[in-house]
C-alpha positions as CSV (number, residue, x, y, z in Angstrom):
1,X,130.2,96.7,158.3
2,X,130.9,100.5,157.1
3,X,127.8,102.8,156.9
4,X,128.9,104.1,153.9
5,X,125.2,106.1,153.2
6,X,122.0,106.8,154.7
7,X,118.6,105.9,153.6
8,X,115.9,108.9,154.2
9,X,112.0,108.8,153.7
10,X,112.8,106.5,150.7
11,X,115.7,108.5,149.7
12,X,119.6,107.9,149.7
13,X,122.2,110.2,150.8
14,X,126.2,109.3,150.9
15,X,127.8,110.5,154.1
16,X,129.6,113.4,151.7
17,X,126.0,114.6,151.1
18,X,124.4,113.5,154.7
19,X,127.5,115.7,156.0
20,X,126.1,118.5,154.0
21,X,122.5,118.4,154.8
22,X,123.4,118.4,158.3
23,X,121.5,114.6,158.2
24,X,122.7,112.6,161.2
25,X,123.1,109.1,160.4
26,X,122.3,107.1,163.6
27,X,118.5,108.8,163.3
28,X,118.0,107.1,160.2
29,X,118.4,103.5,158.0
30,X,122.3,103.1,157.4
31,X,123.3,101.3,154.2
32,X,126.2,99.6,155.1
33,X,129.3,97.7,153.0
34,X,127.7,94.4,151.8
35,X,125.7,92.9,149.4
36,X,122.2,94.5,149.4
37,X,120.7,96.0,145.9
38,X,121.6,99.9,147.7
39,X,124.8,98.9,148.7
40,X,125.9,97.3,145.6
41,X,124.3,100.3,143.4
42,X,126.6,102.9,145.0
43,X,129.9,100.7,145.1
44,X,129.1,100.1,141.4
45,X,128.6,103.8,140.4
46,X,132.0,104.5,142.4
47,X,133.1,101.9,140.5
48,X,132.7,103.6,137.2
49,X,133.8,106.7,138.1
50,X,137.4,104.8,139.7
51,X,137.2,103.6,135.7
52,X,137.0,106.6,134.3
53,X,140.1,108.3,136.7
54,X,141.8,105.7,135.0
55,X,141.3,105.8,131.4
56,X,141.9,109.6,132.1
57,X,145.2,109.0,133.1
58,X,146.2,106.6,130.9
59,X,144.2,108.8,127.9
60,X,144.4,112.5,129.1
61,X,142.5,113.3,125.6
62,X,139.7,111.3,127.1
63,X,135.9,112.9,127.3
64,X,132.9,111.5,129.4
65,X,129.2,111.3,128.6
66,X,127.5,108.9,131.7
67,X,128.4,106.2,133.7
68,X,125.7,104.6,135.0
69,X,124.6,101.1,136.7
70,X,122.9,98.9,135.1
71,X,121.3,95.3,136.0
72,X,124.5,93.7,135.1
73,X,127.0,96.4,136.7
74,X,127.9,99.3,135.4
75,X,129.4,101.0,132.1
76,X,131.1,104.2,130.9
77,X,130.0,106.0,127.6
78,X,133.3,107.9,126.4
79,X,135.2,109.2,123.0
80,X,138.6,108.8,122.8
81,X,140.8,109.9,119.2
82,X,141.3,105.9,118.9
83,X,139.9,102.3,119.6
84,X,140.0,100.7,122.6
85,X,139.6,97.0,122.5
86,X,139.4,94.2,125.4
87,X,143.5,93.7,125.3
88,X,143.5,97.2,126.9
89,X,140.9,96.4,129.8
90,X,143.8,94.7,131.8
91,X,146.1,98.2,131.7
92,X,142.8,100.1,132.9
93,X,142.4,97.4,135.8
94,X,145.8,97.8,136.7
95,X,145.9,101.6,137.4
96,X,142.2,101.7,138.5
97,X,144.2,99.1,141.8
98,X,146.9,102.0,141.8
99,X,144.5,104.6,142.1
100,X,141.8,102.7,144.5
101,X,145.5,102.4,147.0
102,X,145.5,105.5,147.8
103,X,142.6,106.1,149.4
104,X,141.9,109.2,147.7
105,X,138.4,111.0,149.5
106,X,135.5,111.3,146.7
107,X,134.2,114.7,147.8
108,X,130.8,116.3,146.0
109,X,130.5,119.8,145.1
110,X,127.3,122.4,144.4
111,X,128.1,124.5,141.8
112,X,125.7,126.7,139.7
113,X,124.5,125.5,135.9
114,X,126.4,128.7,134.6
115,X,129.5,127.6,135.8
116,X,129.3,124.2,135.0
117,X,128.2,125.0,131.5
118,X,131.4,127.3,131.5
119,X,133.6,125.0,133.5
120,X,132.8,122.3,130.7
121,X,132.9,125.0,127.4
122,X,135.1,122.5,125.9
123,X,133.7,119.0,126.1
124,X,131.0,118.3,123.6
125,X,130.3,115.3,125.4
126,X,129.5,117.2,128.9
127,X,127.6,119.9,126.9
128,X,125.3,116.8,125.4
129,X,124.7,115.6,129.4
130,X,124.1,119.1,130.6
131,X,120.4,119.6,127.5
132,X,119.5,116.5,129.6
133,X,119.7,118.3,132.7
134,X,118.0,121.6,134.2
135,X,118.2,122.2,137.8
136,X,120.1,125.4,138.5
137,X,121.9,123.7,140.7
138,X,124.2,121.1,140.2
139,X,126.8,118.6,141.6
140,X,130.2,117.5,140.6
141,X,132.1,114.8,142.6
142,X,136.0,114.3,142.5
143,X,138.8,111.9,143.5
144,X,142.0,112.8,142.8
145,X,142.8,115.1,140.1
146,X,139.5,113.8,138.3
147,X,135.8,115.0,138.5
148,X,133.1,114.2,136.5
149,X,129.3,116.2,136.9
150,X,127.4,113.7,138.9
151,X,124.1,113.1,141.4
152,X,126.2,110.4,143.1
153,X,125.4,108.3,145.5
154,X,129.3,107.7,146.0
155,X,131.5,105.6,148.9
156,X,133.2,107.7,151.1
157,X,136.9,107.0,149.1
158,X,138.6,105.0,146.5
159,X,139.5,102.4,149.1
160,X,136.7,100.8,149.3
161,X,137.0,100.1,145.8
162,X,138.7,96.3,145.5
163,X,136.7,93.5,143.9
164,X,136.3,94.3,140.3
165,X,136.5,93.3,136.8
166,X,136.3,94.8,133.8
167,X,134.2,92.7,131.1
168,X,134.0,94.2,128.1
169,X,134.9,97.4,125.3
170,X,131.6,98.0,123.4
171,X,130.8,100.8,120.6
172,X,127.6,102.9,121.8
173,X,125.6,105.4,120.3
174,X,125.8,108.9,121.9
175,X,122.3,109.4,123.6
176,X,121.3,105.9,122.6
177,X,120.4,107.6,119.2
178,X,122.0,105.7,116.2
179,X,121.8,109.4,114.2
180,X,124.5,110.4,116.8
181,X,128.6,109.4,116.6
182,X,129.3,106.0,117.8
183,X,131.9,106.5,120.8
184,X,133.5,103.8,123.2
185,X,131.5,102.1,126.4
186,X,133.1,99.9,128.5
187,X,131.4,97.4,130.9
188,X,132.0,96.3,134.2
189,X,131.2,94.7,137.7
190,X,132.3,94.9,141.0
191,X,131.4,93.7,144.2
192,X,132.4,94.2,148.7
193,X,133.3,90.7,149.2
194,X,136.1,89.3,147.0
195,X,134.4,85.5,147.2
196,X,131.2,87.0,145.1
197,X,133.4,88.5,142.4
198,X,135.1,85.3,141.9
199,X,131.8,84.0,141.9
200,X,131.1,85.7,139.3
201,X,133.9,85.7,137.2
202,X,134.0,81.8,137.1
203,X,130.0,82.3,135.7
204,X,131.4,84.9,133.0
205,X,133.8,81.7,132.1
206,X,131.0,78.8,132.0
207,X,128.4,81.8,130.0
208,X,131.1,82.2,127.4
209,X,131.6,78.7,127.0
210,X,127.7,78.3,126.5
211,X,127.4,81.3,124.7
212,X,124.9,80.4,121.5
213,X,126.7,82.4,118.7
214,X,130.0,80.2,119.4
215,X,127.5,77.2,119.6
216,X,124.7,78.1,116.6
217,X,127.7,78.5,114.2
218,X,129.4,74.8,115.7
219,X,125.9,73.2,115.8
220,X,125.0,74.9,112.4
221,X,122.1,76.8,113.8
222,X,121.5,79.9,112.5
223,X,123.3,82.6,110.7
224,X,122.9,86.4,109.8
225,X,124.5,88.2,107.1
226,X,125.1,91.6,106.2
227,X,123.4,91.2,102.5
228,X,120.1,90.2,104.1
229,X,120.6,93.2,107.2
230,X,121.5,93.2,110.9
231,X,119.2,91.3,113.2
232,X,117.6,89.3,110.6
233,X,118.2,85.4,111.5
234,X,119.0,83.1,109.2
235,X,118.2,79.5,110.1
236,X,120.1,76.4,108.9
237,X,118.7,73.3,107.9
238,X,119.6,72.0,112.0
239,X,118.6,75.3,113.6
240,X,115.3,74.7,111.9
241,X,114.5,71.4,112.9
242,X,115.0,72.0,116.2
243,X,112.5,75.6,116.4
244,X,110.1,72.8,114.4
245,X,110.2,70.4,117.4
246,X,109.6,72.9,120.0
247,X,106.6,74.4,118.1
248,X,105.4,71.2,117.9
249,X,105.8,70.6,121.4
250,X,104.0,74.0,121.9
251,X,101.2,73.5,119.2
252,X,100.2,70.1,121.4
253,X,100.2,71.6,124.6
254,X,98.2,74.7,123.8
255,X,95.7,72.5,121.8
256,X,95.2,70.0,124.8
257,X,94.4,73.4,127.2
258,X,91.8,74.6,124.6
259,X,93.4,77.3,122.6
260,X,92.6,77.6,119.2
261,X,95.3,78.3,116.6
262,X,94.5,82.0,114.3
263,X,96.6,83.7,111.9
264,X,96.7,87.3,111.2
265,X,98.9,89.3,108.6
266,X,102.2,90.9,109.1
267,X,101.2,94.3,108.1
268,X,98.1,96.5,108.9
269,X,96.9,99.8,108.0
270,X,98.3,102.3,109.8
271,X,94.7,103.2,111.4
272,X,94.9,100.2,113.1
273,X,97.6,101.2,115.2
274,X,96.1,104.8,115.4
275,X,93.4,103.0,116.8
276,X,95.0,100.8,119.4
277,X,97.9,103.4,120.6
278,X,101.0,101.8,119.1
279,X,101.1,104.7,116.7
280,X,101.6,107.4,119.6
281,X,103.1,105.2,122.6
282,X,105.4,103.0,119.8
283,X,105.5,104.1,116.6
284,X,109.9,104.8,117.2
285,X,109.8,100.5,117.3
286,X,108.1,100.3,114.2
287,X,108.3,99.7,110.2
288,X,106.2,101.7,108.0
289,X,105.9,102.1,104.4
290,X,103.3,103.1,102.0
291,X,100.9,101.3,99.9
292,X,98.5,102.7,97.4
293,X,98.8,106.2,98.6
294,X,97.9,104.5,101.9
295,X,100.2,104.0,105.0
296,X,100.8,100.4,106.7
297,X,102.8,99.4,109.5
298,X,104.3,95.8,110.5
299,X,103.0,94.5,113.3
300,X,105.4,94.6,116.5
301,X,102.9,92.8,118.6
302,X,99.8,90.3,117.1
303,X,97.3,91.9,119.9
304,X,95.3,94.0,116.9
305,X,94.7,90.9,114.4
306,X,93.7,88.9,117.0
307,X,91.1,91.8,118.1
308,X,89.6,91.9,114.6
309,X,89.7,87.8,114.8
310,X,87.6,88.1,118.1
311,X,85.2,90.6,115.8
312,X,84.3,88.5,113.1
313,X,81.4,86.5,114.9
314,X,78.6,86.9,117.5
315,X,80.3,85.5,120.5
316,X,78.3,84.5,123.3
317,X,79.2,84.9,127.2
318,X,79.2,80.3,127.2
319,X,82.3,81.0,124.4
320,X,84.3,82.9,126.7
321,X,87.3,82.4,127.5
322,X,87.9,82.6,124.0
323,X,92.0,81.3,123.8
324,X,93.7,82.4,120.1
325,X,97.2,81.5,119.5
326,X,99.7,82.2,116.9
327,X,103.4,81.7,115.8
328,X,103.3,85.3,115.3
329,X,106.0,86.8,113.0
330,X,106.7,90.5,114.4
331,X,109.0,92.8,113.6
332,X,110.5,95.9,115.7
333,X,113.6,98.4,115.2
334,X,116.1,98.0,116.9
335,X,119.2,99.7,117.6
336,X,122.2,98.3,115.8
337,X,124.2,98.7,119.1
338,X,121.5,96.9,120.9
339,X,121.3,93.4,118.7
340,X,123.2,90.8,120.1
341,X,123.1,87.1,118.5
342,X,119.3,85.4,119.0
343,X,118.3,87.2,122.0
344,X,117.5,90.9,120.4
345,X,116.8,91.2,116.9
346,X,114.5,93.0,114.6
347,X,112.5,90.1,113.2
348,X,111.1,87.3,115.3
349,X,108.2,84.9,116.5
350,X,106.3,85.1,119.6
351,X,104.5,82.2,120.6
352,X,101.7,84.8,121.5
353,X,98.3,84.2,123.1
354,X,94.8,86.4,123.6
355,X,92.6,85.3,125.9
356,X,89.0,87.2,125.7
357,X,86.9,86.5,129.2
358,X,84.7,87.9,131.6
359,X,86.0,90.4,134.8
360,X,84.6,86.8,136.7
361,X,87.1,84.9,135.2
362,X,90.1,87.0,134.9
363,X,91.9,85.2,138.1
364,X,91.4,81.6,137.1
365,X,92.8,82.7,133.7
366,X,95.9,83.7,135.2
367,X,95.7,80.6,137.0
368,X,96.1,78.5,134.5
369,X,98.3,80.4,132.2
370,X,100.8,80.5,135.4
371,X,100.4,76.5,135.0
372,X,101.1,76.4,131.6
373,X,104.3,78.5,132.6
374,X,105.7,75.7,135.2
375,X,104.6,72.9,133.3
376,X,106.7,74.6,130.5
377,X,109.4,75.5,133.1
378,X,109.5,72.7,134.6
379,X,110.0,70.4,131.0
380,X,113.3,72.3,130.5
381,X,114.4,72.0,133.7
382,X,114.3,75.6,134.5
383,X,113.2,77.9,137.8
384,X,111.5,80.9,137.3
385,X,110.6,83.9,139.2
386,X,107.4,86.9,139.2
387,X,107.2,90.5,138.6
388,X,103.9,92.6,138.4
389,X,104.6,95.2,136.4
390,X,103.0,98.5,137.0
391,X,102.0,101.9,134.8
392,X,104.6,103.4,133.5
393,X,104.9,107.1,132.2
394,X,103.6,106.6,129.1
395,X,100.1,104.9,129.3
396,X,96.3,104.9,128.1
397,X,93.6,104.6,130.4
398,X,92.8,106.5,133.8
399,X,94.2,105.9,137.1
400,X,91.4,104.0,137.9
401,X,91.5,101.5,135.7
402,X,95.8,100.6,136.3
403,X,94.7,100.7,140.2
404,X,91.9,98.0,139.9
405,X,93.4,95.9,137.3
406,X,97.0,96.0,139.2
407,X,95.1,94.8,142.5
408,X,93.5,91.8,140.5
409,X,96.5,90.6,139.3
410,X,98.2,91.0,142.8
411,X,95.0,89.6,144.4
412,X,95.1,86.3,141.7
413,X,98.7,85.8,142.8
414,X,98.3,86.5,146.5
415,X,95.1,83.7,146.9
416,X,97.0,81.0,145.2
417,X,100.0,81.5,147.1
418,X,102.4,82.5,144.3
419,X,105.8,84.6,145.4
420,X,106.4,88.1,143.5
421,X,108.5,91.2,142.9
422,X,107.1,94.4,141.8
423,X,108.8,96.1,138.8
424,X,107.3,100.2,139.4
425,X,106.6,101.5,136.1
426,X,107.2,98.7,134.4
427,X,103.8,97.7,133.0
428,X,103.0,98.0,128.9
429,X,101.7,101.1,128.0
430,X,97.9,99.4,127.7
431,X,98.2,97.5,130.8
432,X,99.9,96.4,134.0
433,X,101.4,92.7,133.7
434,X,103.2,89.9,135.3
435,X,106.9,89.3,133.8
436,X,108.2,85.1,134.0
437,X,111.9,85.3,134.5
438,X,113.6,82.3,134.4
439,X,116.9,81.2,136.1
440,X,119.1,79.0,133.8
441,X,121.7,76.4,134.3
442,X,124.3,79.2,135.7
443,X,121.7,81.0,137.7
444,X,121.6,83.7,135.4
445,X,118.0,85.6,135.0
446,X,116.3,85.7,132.0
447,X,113.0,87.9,130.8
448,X,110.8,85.3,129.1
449,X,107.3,85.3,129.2
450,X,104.5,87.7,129.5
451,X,100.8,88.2,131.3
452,X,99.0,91.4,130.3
453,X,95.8,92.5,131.5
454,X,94.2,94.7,129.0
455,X,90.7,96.6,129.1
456,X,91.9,99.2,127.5
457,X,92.1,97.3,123.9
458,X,88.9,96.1,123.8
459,X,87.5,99.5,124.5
460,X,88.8,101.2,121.5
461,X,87.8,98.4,119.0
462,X,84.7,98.2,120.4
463,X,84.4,94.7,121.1
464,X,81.8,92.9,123.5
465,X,80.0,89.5,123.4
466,X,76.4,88.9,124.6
467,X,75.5,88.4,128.4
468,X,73.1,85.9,130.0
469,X,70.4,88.8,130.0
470,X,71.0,89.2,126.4
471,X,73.1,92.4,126.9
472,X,76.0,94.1,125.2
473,X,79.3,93.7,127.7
474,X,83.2,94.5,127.2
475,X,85.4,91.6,127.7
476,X,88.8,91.8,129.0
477,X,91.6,90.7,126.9
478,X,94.6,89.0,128.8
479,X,97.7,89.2,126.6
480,X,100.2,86.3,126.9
481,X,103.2,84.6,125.4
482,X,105.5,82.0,127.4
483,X,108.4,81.8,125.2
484,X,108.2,85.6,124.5
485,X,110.0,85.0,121.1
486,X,111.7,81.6,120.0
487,X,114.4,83.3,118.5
488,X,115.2,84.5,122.4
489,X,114.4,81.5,123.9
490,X,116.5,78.8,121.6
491,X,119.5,81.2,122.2
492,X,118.6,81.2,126.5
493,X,118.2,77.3,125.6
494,X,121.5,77.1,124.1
495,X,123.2,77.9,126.3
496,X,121.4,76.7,129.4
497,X,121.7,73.4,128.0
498,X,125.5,74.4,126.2
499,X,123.9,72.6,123.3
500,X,123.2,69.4,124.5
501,X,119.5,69.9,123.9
502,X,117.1,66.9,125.3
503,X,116.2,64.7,122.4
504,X,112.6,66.2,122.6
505,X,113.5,69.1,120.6
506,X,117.3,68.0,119.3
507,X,117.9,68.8,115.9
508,X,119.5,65.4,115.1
509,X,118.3,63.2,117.5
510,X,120.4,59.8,116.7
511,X,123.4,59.8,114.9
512,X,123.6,56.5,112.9
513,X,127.9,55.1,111.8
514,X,127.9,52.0,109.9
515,X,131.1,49.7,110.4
516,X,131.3,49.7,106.6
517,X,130.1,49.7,103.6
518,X,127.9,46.8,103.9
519,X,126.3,48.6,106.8
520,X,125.2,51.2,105.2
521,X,121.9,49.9,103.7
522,X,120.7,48.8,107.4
523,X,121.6,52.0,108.9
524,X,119.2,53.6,105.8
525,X,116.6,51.3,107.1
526,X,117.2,52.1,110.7
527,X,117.0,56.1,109.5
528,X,113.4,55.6,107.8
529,X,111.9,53.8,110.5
530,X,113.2,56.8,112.9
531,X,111.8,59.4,111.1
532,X,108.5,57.7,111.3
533,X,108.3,58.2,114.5
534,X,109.7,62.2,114.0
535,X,113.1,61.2,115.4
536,X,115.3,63.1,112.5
537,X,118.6,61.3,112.6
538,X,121.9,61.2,110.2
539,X,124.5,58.6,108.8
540,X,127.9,59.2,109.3
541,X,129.7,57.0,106.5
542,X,132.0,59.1,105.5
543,X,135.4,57.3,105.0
544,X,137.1,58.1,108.2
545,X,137.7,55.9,111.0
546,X,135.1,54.7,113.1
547,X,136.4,56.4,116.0
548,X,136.5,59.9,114.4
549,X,133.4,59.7,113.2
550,X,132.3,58.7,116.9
551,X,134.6,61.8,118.1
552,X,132.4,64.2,114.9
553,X,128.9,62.6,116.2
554,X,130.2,63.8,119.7
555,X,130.7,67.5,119.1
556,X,127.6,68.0,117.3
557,X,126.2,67.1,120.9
558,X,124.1,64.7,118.8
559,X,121.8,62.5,122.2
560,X,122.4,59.1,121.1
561,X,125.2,57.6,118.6
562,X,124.4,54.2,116.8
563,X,127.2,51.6,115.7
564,X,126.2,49.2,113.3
565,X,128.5,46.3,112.1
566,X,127.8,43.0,110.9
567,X,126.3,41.5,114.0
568,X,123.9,44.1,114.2
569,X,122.9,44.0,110.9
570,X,122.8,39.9,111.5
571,X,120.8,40.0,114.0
572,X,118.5,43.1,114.1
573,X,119.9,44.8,116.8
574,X,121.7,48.2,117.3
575,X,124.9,49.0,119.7
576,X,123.8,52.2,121.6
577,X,125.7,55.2,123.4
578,X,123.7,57.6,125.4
579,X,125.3,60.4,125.7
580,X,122.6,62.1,128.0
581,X,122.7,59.0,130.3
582,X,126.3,57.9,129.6
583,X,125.4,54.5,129.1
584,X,126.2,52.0,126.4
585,X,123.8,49.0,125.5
586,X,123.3,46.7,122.8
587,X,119.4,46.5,122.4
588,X,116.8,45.1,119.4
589,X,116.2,47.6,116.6
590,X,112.6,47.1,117.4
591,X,113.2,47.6,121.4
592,X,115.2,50.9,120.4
593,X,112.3,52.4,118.2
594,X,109.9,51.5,121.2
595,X,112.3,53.5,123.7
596,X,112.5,56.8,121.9
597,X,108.5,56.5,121.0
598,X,108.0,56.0,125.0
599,X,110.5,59.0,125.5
600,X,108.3,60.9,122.6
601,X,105.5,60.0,124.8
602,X,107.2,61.4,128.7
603,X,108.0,64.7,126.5
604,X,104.6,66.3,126.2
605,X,103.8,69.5,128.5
């Protein structure tokens, strides 16, 4: 494999920079042409800087803010004086091959912040990267006839540049801040090995496929419109059923590990959040308005109510832990180029937990709430993987307190043999945490749930409970949700399932089509029985033939279809199609109603 940079006391130089520093790369860790996180970062970066060579020449008008990598690639922020769309990314893939060919050398230059500044008089856009930036010295890199202001890392030349894709055009606010003009960003991936980028493509096929906007407006899920505002959810009679099931399914398993259910109000006084540091660390992610001369703020998180819950009584150290849990409605802003579908919005529902306990018990806590997580997992057929998150820049509480309650998460983990990543700087501003990500269907990652240890809380409410000597102490608060919103997770189930949701949580879990006419009464019958049993099912009798309204039964990804006709209705019986197990069978009416109860049963967590 190519060395194509060199990895230095933690730091990474390409060979154009190595070259310059005089830094010889057999004496140190070479990061060569294949798939490792490095190697893949700088091919990517190239990548986008290849892109933008090409939009140039295609567009000479064309002006660059950033092009950096991000989890899923990499994109380029720039303005053009007209609209791209996706029919274009084909022409831009073409040249970017024409240009990759020739094996131009992507050479970096030092030049001074004066001359850059005067070297880019003209382009707003560079103008708006440079306030960002104020070394005194800085670096441009070129290819070609273009160059862009850049740190790098970069590959040695454009040839290296051959497995990529472009995915999508986007509309992105300058700076990220919606007060600024909306210019163009266009994403994109690209990979060493042309096997992994077919890979990948054929996922990008089956995830659009699955995707849950196509499938919540075929499946009559959910909706949003522009009279109610942007990332507001509306959910349909269907989409509601089924977020009914799996808060049921939730309520039940919580219940059964001893948590007890609490409600707290949407909005607080602003105090509040004075009080617990939302109002400094994340008052730009909140709602405020005033009441009575007074000002309030909508909760984004449920961690305060649940505080002043915990303060209503006397509690006892033989109480602890204390488990709350709510359906918590929270709201948070977010940017209007940063909503997509279910899985960002403003206004959602975390299944959110708060578990109040001793320093003692902190470990088998997270124990358990880690079993909660597979058990969950595991029910919808998912893998999942750990991160501890650590401080990040902004934080309360001393040094002290991230480095002992980091090590007792890591500690908890490490003595029951549980596999994690570390995420640096990744922790909530009140406390380091563990992140669930889950892996669906397609082996794509998903952030989920949460586990956040959190003294710092409790200290500026001034909570404590009563020790076995009859003393005053703090108690740690350990901040948990699962889910981390429904709204997220029905859109992740969506399409991990591509709608063909088990008939625990189905919307419709039994689609009933009477022969005729005559059938019709029975399949009523068959229909109240069922929903006895909380099995919601419908009655296709519309006057189509039988085998359409099979067909329409069939792309509502409905589990099981009925047929009724006069033998059935003779003698008590039902003719079955599975549609999970792909069976048919002819069974009692009776024998049917005692199958779904038993599969009712198998569904708990």
């Amino acid at each position: 494999m190519d060395c194509i940079a060199i990895k230095k006391d933690g730091q990474i130089y390409d060979l154009q920079t190595a070259k310059a520093l005089n830094i010889e790369a057999e004496q140190y860790e070479q990061i060569k042409a294949n798939n490792s996180t490095d190697a893949l970062e700088i091919l990517r970066h190239s990548t986008a800087h290849l892109m933008a060579q090409a939009i140039k020449e295609l567009h000479p008008e064309a002006k660059f803010f950033v092009g950096p990598v991000v989890k899923e690639g990499f994109y380029y922020d720039f303005k053009l004086d007209h609209q791209l769309n996706d029919e274009d990314l084909p022409t831009i893939e073409k040249k970017m091959k024409e240009l990759a060919g020739k094996k131009m050398p992507i050479e970096r230059a030092e030049i001074s912040r004066k001359d850059i500044i005067k070297k880019f008089a003209s382009d707003e856009l560079k103008q708006a990267v440079l306030e960002n930036i104020t070394d005194d010295v800085l670096t441009i890199y070129k290819q070609g006839d273009f160059e862009d202001l850049c740190r790098g890392p970069h590959v040695p030349n454009t040839r290296m540049i051959r497995n990529f894709k472009l995915i999508r055009v986007a509309g992105a606010y300058l700076g990220g801040d919606e007060t600024n003009e909306m210019i163009t960003r266009i994403y994109g991936i690209s990979f060493f090995d042309k096997a992994e980028l077919k890979e990948y493509v054929t996922m990008l096929e089956e995830a659009k496929k699955r995707d849950h906007r196509r499938l919540g407006t075929d499946l009559k899920l959910f909706t949003f419109s522009d009279d109610v505002g942007a990332g507001l959810p509306l959910w349909l009679p269907n989409g509601a059923r089924l977020r009914g099931k799996l808060e049921q399914l939730l309520y039940k398993a919580h219940r059964v590990r001893g948590y007890q259910p609490v409600r707290a109000p949407e909005i607080l006084k602003a105090e509040a959040w004075v009080k617990s540091g939302h109002y400094e660390n994340y008052k730009e992610n909140m709602y405020f308005t005033t009441i009575d001369e007074m000002e309030y703020g909508l909760k984004p998180m449920n961690c305060v109510g649940h505080i002043e819950i915990f303060k209503d009584d006397l509690v006892s150290y033989r109480d602890l832990p204390m488990k709350f849990f709510e359906y918590g409605v929270v709201h948070r802003h977010e940017l209007s180029g940063a909503m997509h579908g279910l899985f960002r919005v403003r206004e959602f529902t975390q299944d959110d937990a708060h578990i109040f306990c001793t320093q003692d018990q902190v470990k088998s806590v997270i124990i358990e709430v880690i079993e909660f997580v597979e058990s969950l997992m595991g029910h919808f057929g998912f893998k999942y993987e750990m991160e501890v998150s650590t401080k990040p820049k902004k934080a309360i509480g001393d040094d002290a307190f991230w480095e002992s309650t980091t090590k007792g998460i890591m500690d908890a983990l490490d003595e029951n043999g549980y596999s994690y990543g570390i995420d640096e700087g990744g922790g909530a501003f009140y406390g380091p945490k563990i992140d669930i990500k889950i892996l669906d269907a397609i082996g794509r990652k998903w952030q989920c749930g949460t586990i956040q240890v959190d003294m710092n809380l409790p200290e500026r409410f001034d909570i404590h409970y009563t020790s076995k000597d009859d003393t005053r102490e703090r108690p740690v608060m350990i901040h948990r949700a699962i889910l981390g919103s429904f709204e997220r997770f029905i859109g992740i189930l969506t399409e991990h399932y591509a709608g063909e949701f088990p008939l625990s949580i189905a919307p419709t879990g039994v689609s009933i089509i009477p022969i005729a006419n005559a059938h019709v009464q029975y399949a009523k019958q068959l229909q109240k029985e069922l929903q006895e049993i909380e099995i919601d099912s419908d009655i296709y009798d519309k006057n189509d033939s039988l085998n359409k309204r099979i067909r329409t039964a069939e792309k509502q990804r409905v589990p099981m279809i009925v047929v009724v006709g006069d033998d059935e209705v003779a003698d008590s019986t039902i003719a079955l199609r599975d549609r999970r197990a792909r069976e048919r069978s002819t069974m009692t009416k009776q024998e049917f109603i005692e199958m779904l109860n038993n599969k009712k049963i198998e569904d708990k967590i």
